[in-house]
C-alpha positions in Angstrom: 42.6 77.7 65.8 42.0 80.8 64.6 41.9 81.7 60.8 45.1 84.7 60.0 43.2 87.2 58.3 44.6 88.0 55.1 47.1 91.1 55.2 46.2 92.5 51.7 43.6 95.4 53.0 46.2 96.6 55.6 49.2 96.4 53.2 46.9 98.8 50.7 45.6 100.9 53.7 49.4 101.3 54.5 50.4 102.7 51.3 47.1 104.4 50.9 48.2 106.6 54.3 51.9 106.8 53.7 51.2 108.2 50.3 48.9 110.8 51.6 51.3 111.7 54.4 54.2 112.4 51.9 51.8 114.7 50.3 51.7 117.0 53.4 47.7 115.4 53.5 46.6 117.3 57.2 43.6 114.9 57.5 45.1 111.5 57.1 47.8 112.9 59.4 44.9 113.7 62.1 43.2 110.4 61.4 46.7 108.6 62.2 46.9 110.5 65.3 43.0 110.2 66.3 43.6 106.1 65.3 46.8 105.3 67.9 47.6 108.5 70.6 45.6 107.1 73.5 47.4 103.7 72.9 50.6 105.2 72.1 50.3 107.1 75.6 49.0 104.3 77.6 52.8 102.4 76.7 54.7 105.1 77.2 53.4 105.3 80.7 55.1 101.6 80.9 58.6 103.4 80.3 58.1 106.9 82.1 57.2 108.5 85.4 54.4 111.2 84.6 51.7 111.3 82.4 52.9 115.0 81.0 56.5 113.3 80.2 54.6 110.4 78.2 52.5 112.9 76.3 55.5 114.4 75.5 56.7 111.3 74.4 54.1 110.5 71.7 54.5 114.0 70.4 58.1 112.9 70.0 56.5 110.4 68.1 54.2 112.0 66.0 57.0 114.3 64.9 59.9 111.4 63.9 56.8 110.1 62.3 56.5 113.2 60.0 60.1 113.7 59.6 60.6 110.1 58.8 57.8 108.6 56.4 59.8 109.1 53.5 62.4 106.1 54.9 59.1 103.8 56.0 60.0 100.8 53.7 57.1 99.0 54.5 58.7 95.7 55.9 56.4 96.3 58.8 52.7 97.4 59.2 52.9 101.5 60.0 51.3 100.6 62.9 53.7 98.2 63.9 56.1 101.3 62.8 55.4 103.8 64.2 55.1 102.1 68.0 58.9 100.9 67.6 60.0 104.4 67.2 57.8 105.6 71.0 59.0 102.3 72.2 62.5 103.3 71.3 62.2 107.2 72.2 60.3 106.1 75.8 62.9 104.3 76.8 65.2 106.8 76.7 63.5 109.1 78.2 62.7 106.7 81.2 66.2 105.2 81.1 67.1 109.2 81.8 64.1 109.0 84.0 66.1 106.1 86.0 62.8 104.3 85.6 63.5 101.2 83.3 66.4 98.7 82.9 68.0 98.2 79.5 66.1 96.8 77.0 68.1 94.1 76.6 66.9 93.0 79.6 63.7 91.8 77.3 65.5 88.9 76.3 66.6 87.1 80.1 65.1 87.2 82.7 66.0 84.0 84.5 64.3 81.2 85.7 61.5 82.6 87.5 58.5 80.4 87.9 55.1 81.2 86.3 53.5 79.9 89.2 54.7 80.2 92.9 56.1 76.9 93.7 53.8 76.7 96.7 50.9 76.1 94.7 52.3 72.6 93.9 52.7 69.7 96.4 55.9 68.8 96.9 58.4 66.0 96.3 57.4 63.8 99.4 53.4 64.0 98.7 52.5 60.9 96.3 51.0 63.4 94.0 54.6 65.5 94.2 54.2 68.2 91.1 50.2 68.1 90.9 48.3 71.2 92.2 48.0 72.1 95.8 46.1 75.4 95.2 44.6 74.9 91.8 43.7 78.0 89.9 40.1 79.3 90.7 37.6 78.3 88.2 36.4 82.0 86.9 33.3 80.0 85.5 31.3 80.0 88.5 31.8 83.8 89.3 29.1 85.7 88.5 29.6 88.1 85.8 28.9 91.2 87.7 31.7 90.7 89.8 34.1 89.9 87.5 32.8 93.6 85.4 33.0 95.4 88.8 34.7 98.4 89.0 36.9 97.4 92.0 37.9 94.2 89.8 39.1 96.4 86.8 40.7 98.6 89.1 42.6 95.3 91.3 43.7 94.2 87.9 45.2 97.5 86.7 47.1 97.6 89.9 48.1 94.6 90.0 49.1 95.2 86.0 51.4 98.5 87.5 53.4 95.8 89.8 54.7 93.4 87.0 58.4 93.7 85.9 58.4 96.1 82.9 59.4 93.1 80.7 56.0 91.4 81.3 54.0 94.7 81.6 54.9 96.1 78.1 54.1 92.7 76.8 50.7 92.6 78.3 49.9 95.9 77.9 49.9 95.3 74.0 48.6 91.9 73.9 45.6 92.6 76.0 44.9 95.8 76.6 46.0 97.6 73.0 44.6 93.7 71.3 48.0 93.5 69.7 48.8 90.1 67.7 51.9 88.1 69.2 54.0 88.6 65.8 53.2 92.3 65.8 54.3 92.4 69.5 57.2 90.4 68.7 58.2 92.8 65.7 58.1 96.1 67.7 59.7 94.9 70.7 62.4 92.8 69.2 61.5 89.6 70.6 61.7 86.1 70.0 58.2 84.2 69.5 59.4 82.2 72.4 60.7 85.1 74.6 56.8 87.1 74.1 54.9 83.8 74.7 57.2 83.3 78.0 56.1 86.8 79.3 52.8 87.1 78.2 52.1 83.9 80.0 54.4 85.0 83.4 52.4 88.6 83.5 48.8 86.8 82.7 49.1 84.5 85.8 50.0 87.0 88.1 47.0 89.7 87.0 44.7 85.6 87.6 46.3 85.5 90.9 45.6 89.1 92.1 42.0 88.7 90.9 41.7 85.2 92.6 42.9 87.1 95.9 40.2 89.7 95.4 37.4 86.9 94.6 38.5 85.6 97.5 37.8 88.4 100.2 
């Protein structure tokens, strides 16, 4: 288990940056903006068609950000913050966009399986619910393969075809390197409800790079 690091620096950071930005402060504005756009675009492509509609989406951002810091409370980090409110202005734009579902849609999504059901033998084998296709070992692949270019670019594709429910929540796990309660916070989801997705999106991104080990 991993030790929580303690949330004292970030809490003072926080203020240390809000404060400055209610000054008018240009630089720690710039260094907010340096710190998160490339992630902040890299989700909103999740929600919209176009790169140039997503950019315009973070600038949306940055300015709600400015117009808004005097109302940041500080029951979140300003991290955590500031992604709600492109989270919340993307999906508008791509619900305009007729791109995404509503966001509802975050909480149910059914009972689809994590796994294909074909992967398991069935009820008439004596070993009825044990793997038939076990998951590939990633072990024994050599390293270069699994760094290849072509792997990277397999997984990204494969990362485009998930339902956007499992995508968002991928995306910031393990591509931004967000925590699952941060994740939770600025997408409004359960601890159950993340943990469900993030496990659904991760082991169909192992299948698709299984297939490509495979050919």
């Amino acid at each position: 288990m991993h030790p929580v690091a303690p949330r004292e620096p970030q809490i003072a950071d926080d203020r240390r940056v809000v404060e400055a930005l209610r000054r008018g402060d240009e630089d720690a504005f710039a260094d907010l903006v340096g710190r998160y756009s490339s992630s902040l675009l890299r989700l909103a492509l999740d929600f919209v068609r176009t790169r140039s509609v997503a950019e315009e989406v973070v600038q949306e951002t940055w300015l709600a950000v400015l117009t808004g810091i005097d109302r940041f409370e500080g029951r979140s980090s300003l991290k955590t913050w500031i992604f709600r409110i492109l989270v919340n202005k993307a999906k508008t734009r791509g619900s305009r966009e007729a791109r995404t579902v509503p966001f509802s849609a975050f909480e149910v999504e059914g009972d689809e399986a994590a796994v294909p059901e074909e992967r398991f033998r069935g009820p008439d084998n004596q070993w009825a619910g044990h793997w038939a296709s076990p998951p590939r070992s990633l072990d024994t692949v050599p390293e270069h393969r699994l760094l290849a270019g072509e792997a990277r670019q397999r997984i990204a594709e494969a990362l485009e075809t998930l339902p956007e429910s499992q995508r968002v929540v991928v995306t910031l796990r393990d591509v931004a390197g967000w925590d699952a309660d941060e994740v939770c916070e600025a997408l409004g989801l359960s601890e159950g409800n993340q943990r469900v997705r993030l496990h659904r999106g991760r082991s169909k991104l192992r299948a698709a790079l299984e297939r490509y080990l495979e050919e």
